[in-house]
Backbone as JSON Lines, residues from 0, in Angstrom:
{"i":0,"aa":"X","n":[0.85,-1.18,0.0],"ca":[0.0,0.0,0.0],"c":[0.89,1.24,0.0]}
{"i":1,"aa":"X","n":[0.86,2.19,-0.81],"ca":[1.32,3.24,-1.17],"c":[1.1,4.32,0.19]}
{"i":2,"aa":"X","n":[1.39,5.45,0.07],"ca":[1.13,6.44,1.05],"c":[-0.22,7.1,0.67]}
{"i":3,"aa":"X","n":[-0.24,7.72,-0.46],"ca":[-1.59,8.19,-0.73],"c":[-2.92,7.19,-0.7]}
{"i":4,"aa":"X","n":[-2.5,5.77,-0.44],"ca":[-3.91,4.95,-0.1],"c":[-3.87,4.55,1.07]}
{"i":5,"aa":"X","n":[-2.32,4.76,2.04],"ca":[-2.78,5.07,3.39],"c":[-3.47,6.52,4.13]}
{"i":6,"aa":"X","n":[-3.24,7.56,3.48],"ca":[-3.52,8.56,3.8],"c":[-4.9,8.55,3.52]}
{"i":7,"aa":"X","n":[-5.88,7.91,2.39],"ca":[-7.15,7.8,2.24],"c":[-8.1,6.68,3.47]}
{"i":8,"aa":"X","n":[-6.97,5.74,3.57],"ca":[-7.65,4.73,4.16],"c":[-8.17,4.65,5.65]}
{"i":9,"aa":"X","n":[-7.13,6.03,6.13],"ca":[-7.05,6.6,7.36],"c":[-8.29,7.91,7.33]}
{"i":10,"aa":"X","n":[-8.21,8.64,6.21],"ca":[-9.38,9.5,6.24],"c":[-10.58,8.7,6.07]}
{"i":11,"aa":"X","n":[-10.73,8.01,5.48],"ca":[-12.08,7.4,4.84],"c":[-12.58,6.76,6.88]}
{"i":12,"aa":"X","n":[-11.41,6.32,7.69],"ca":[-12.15,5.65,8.9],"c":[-12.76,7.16,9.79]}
{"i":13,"aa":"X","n":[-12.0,7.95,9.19],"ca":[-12.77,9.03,10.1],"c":[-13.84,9.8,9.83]}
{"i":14,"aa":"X","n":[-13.92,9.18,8.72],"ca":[-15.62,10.0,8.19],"c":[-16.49,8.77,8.82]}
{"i":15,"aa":"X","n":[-16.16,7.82,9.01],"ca":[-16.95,6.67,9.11],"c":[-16.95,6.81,10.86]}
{"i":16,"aa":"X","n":[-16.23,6.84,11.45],"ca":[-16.1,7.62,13.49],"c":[-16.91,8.35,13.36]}
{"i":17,"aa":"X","n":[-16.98,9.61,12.71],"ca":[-17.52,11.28,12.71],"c":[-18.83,10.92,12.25]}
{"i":18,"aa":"X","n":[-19.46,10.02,11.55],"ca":[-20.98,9.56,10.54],"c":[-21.3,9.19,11.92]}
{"i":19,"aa":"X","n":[-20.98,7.53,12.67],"ca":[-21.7,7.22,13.98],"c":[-21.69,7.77,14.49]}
{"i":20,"aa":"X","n":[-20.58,8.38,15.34],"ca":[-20.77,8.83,16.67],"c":[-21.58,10.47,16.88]}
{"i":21,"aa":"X","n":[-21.46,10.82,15.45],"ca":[-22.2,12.14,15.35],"c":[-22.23,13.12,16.79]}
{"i":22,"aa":"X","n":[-20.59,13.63,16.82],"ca":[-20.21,14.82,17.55],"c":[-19.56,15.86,17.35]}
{"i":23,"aa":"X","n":[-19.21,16.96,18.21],"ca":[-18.18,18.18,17.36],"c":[-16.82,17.64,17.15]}
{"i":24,"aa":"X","n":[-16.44,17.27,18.11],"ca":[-14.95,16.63,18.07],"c":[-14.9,15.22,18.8]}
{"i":25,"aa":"X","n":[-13.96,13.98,18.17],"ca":[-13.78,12.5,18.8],"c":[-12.32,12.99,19.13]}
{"i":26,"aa":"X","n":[-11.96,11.97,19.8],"ca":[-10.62,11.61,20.47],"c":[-10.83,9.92,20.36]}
{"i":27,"aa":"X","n":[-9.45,9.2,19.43],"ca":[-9.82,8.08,19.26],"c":[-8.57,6.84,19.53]}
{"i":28,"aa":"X","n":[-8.12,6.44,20.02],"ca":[-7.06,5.64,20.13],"c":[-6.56,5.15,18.59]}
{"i":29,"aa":"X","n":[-5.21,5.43,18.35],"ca":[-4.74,5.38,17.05],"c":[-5.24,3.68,16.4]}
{"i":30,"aa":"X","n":[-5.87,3.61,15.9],"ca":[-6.02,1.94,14.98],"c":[-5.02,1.72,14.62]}
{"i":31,"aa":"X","n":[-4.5,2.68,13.95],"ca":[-3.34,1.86,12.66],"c":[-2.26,1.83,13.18]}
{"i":32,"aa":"X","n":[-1.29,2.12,14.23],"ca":[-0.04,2.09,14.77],"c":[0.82,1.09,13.99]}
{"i":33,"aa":"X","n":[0.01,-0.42,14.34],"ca":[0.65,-1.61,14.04],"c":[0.41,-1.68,12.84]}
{"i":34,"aa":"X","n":[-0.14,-0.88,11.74],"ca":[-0.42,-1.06,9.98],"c":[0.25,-0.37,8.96]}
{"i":35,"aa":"X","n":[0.27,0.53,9.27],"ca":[1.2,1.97,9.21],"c":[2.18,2.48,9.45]}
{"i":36,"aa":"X","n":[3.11,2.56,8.8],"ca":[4.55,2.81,9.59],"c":[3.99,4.21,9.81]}
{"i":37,"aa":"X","n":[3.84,5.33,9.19],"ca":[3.97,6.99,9.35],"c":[3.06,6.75,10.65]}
{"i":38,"aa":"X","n":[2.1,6.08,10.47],"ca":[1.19,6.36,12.07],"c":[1.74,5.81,13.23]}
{"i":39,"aa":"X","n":[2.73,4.97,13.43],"ca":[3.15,4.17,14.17],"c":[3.5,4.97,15.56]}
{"i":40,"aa":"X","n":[3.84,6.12,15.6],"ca":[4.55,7.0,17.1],"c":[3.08,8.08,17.24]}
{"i":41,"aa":"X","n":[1.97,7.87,16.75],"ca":[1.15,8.55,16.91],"c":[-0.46,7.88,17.61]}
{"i":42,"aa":"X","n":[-0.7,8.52,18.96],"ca":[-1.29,7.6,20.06],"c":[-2.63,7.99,19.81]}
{"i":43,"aa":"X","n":[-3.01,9.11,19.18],"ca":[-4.64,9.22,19.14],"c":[-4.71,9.68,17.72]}
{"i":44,"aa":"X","n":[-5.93,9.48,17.33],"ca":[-6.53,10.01,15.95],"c":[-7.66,10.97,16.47]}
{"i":45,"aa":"X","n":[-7.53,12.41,16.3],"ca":[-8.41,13.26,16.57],"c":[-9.1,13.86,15.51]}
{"i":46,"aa":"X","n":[-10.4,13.77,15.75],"ca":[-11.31,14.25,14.32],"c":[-11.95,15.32,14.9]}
{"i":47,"aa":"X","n":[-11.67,16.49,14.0],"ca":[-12.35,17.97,14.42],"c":[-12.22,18.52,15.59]}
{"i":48,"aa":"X","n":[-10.93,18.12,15.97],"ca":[-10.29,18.84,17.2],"c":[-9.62,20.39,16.46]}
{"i":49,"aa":"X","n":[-9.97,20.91,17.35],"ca":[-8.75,22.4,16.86],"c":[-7.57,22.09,16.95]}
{"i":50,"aa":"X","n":[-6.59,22.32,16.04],"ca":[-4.98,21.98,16.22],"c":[-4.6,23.05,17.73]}
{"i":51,"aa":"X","n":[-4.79,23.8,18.06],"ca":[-4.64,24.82,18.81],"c":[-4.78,23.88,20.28]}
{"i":52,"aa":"X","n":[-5.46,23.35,20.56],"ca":[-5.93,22.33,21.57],"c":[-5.48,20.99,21.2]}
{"i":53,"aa":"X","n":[-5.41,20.49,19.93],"ca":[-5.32,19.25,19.68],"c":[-3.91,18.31,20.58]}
{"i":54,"aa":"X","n":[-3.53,17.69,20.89],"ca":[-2.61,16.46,21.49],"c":[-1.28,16.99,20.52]}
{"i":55,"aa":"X","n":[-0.04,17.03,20.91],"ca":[1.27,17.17,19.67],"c":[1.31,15.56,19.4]}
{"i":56,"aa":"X","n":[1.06,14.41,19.94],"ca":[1.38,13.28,19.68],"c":[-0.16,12.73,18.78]}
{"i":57,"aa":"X","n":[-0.62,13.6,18.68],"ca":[-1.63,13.07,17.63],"c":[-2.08,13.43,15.97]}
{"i":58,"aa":"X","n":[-2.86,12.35,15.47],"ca":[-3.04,12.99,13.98],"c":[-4.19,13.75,13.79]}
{"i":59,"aa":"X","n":[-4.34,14.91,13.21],"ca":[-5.82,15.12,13.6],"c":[-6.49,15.46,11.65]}
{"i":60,"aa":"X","n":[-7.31,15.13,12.11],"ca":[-8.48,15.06,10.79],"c":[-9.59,16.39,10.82]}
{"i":61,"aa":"X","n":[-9.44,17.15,9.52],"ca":[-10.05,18.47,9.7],"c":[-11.15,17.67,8.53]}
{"i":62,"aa":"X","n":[-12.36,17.89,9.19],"ca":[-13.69,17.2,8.22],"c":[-13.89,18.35,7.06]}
{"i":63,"aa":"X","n":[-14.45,19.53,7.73],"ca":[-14.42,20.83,6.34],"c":[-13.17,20.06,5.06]}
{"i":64,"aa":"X","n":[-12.09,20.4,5.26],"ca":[-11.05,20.16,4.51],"c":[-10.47,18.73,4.26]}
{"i":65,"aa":"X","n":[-11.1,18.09,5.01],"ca":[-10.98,16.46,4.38],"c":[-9.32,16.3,4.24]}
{"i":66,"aa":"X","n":[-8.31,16.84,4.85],"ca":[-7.25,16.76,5.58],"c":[-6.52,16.39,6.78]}
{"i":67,"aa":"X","n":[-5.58,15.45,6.77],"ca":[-5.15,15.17,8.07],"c":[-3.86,16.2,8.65]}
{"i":68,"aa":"X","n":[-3.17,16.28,9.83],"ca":[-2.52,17.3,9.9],"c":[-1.39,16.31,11.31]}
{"i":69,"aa":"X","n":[-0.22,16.78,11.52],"ca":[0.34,16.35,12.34],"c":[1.53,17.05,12.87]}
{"i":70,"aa":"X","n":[1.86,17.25,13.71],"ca":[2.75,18.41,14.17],"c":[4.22,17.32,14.7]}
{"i":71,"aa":"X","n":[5.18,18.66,13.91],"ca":[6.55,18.23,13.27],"c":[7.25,19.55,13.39]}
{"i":72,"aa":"X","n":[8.41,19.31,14.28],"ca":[9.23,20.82,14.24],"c":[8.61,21.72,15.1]}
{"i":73,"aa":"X","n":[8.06,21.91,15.45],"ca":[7.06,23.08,16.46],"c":[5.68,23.46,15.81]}
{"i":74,"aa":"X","n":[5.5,22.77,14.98],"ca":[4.24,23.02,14.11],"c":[3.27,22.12,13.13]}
{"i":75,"aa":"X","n":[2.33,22.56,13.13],"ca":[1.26,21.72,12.29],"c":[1.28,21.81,11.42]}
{"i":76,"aa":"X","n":[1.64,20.74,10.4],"ca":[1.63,20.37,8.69],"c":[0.52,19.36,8.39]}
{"i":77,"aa":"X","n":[0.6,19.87,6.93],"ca":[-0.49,18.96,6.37],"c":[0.01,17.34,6.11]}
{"i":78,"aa":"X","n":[-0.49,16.68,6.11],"ca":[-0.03,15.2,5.42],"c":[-0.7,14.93,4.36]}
{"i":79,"aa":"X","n":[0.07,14.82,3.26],"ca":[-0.36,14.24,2.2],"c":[-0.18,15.9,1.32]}
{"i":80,"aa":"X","n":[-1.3,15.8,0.39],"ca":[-1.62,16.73,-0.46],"c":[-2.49,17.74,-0.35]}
């Protein structure tokens, strides 16, 4: 599996978290650690958390922008494209 069909495969579970659980923001224990190398040092998957608040050890998923984001260097970058 390539990066850009991990980077989907990881968004696609968080539309599917964010559809059930239908809230403003989840906090989710990382799934993929053991599937994923890039996710592997990253302990939560946060969906529609503010980066501002969000965890530095986490990935977080912006739903508007259908982007994941992860902080590297003192700051929040995009992953992927």
């Amino acid at each position: 599996m390539n990066n850009t069909q991990e980077i989907e495969k990881v968004k696609d579970w968080c539309k599917k978290i964010k559809k059930e659980r239908n809230r403003i923001y989840i906090i989710e224990r990382n799934p993929f650690k053991d599937e994923i190398s890039w996710m592997r040092n990253k302990v939560f998957v946060e969906i529609d958390r503010p980066r501002e608040i969000a965890n530095k050890h986490s990935v977080v998923y912006d739903s508007p922008t259908n982007s994941l984001w992860e902080y590297m260097n003192g700051s929040w970058r995009k992953i992927g494209k």
